[in-house]
MDAnalysis code that builds the backbone (N, CA, C; Angstrom):
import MDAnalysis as mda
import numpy as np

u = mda.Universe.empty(261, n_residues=87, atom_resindex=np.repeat(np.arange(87), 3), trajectory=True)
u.add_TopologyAttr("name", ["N", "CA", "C"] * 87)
u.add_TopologyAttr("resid", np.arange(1, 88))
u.add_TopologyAttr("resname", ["UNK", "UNK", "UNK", "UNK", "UNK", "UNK", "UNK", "UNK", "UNK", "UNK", "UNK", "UNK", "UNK", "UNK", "UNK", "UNK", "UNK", "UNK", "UNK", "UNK", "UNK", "UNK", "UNK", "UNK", "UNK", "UNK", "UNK", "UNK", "UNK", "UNK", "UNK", "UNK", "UNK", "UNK", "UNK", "UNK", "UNK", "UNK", "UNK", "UNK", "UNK", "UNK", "UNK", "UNK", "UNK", "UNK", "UNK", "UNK", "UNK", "UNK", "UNK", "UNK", "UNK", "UNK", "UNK", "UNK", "UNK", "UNK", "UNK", "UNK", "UNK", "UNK", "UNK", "UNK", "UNK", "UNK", "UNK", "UNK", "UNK", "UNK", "UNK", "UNK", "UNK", "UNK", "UNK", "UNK", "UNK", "UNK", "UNK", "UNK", "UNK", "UNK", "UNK", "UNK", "UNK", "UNK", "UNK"])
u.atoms.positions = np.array([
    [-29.386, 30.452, -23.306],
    [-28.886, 31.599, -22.595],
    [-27.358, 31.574, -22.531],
    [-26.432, 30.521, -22.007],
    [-25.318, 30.050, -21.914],
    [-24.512, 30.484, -23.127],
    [-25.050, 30.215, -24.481],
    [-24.978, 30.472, -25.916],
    [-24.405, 31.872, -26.418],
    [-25.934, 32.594, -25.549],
    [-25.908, 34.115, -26.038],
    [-24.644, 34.531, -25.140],
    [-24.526, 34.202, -23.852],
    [-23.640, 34.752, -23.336],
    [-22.089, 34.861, -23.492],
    [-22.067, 33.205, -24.053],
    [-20.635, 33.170, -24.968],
    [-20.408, 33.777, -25.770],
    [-21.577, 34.398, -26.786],
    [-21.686, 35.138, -27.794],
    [-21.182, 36.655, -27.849],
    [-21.135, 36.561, -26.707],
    [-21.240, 38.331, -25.918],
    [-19.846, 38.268, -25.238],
    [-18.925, 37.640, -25.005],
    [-17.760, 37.155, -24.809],
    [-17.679, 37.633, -23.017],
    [-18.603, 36.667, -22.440],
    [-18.839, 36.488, -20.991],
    [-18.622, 35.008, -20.714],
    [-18.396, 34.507, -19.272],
    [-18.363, 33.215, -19.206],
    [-19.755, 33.084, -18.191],
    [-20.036, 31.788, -17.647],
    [-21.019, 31.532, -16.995],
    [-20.261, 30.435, -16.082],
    [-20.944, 31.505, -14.971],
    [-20.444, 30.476, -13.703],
    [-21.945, 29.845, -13.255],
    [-22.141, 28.333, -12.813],
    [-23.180, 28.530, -12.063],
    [-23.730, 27.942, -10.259],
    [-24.441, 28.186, -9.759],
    [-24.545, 28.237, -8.375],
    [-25.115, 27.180, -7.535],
    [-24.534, 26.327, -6.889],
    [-25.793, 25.507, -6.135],
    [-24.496, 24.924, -4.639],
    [-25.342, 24.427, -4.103],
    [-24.819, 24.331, -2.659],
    [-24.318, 22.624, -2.594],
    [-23.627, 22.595, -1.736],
    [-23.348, 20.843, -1.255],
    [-24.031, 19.912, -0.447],
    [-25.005, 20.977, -0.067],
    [-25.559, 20.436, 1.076],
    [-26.881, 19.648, 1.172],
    [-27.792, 19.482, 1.833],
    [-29.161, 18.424, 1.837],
    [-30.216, 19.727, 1.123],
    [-30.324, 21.118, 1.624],
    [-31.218, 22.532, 1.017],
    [-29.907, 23.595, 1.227],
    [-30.341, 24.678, 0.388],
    [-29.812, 25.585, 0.334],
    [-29.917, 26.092, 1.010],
    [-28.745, 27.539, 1.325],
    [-28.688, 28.419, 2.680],
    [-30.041, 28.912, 3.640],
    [-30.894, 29.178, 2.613],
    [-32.165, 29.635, 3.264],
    [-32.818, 28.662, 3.609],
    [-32.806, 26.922, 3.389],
    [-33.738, 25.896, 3.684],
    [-34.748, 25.484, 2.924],
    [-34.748, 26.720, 2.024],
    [-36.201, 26.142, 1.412],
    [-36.474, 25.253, -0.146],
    [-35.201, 25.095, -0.808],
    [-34.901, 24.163, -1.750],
    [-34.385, 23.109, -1.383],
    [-33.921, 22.177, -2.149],
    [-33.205, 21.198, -2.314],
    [-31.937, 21.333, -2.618],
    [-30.820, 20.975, -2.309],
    [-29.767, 21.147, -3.251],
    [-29.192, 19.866, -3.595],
    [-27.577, 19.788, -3.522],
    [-27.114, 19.077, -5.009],
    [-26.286, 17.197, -3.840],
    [-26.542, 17.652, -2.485],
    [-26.337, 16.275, -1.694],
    [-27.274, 15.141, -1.891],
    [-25.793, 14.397, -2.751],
    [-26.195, 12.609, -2.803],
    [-26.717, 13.167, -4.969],
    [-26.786, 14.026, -5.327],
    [-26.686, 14.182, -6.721],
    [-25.814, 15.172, -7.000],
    [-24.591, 15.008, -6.666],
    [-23.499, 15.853, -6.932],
    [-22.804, 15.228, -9.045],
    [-23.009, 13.609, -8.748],
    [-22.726, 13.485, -10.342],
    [-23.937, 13.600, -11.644],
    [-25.656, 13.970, -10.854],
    [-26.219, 14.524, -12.059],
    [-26.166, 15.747, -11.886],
    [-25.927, 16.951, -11.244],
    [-25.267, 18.208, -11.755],
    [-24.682, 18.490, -12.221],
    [-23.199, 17.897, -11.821],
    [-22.135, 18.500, -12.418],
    [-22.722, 18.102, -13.876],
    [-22.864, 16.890, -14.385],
    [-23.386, 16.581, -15.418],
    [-24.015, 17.664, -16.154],
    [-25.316, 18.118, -15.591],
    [-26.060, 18.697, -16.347],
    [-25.717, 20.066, -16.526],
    [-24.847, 21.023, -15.547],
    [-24.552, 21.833, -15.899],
    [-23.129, 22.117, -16.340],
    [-22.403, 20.836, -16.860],
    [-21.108, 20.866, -17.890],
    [-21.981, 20.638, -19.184],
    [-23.116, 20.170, -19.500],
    [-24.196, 19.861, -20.943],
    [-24.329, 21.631, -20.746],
    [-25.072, 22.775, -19.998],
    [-25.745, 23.640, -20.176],
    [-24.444, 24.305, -20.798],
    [-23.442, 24.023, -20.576],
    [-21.696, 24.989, -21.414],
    [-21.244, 25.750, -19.860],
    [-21.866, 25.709, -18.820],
    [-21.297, 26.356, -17.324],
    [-19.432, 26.361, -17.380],
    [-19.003, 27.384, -17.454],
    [-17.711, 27.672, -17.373],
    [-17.122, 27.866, -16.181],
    [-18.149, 27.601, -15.053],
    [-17.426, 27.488, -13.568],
    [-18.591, 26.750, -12.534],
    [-18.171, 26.725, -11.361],
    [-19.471, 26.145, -10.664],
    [-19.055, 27.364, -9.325],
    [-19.807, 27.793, -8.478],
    [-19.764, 28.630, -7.268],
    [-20.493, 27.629, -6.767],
    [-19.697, 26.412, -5.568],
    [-19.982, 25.490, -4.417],
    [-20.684, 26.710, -3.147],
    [-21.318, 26.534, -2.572],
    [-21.411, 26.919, -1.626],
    [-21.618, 25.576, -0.125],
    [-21.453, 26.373, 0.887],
    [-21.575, 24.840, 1.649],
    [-22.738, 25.295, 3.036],
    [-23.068, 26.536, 3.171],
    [-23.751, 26.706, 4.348],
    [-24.781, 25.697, 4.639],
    [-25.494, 24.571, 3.761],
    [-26.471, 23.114, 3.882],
    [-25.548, 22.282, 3.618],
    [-24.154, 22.364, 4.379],
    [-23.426, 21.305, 4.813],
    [-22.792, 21.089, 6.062],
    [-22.310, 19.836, 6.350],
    [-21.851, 19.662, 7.612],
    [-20.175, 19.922, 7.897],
    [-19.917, 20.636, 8.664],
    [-18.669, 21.073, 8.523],
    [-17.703, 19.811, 8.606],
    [-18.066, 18.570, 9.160],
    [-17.108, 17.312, 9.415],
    [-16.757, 16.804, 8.048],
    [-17.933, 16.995, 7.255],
    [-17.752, 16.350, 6.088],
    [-17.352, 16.877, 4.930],
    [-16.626, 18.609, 5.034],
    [-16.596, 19.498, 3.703],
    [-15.591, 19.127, 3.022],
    [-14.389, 18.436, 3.452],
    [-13.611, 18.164, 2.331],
    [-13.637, 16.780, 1.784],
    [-14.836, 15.697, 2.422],
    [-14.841, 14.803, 1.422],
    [-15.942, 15.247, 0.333],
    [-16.717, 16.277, 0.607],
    [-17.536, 16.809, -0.145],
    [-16.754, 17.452, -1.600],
    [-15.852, 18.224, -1.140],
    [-14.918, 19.178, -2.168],
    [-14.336, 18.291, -2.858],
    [-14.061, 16.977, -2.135],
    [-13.190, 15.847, -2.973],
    [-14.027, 15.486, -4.058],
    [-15.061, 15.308, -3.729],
    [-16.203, 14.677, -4.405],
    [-16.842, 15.259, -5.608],
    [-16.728, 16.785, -5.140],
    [-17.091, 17.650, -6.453],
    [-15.992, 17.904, -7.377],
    [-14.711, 18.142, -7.124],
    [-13.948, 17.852, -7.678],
    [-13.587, 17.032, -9.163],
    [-13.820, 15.675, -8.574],
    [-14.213, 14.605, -9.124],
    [-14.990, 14.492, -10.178],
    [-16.705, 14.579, -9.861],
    [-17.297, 14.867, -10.384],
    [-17.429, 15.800, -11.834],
    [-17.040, 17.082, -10.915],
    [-16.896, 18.167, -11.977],
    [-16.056, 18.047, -13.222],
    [-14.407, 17.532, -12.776],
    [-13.957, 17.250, -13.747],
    [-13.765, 16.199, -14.983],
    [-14.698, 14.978, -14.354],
    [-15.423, 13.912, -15.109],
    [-16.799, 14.728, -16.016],
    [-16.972, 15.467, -15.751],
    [-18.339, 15.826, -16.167],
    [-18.320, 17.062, -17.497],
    [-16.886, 17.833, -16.857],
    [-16.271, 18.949, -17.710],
    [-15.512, 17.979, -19.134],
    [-14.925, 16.678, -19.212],
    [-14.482, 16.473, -19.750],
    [-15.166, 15.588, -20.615],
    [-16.492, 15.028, -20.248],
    [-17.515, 14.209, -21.170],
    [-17.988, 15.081, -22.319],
    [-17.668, 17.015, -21.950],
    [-18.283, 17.874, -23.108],
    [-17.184, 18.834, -23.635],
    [-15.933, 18.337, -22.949],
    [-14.746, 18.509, -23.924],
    [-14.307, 20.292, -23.137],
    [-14.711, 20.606, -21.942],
    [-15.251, 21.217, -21.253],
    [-13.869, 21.635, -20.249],
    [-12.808, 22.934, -19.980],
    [-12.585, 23.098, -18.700],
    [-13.492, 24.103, -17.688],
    [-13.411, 23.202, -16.623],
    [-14.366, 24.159, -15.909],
    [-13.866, 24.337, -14.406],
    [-13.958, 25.281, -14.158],
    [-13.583, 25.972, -12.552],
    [-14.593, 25.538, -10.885],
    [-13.623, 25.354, -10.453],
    [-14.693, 25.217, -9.135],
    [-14.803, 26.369, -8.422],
    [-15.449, 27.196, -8.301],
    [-14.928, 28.571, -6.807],
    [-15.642, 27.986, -5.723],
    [-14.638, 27.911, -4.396],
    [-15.469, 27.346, -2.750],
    [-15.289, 28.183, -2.328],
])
């Protein structure tokens, strides 16, 4: 999909939260596997990430942001990859 969309001269941002579940509660999200995401969606070609934090704790959001940060740009650069954070 990522492919076609490059193809089509669009980028792909993609979406997941910081927190323990997502805004509504009823998934899982990306806390305590913040480095196999970023991972897997710098492999899918993701040209941005949209953090969200509402399944996070407000004490802890900027070691969180630090963290994705991090992550992201270790992860953007294993696939030769720049990639955007939007918070």
């Amino acid at each position: 999909m990522v492919d076609y969309l490059h193809g089509k001269g669009f980028l792909y941002e993609h979406y997941t939260d910081s927190g323990v579940n997502f805004c509504n509660r009823d998934k899982p999200a990306s806390y305590g596997y913040e480095h196999q995401d970023a991972t897997l969606f710098a492999s899918w070609g993701a040209d941005g990430l949209k953090l969200d934090a509402c399944g996070s704790s407000p004490d802890h959001w900027k070691d969180i942001l630090t963290k994705w940060d991090t992550e992201f740009e270790t992860a953007a650069a294993k696939y030769g990859r720049k990639i955007w954070l939007n918070k």
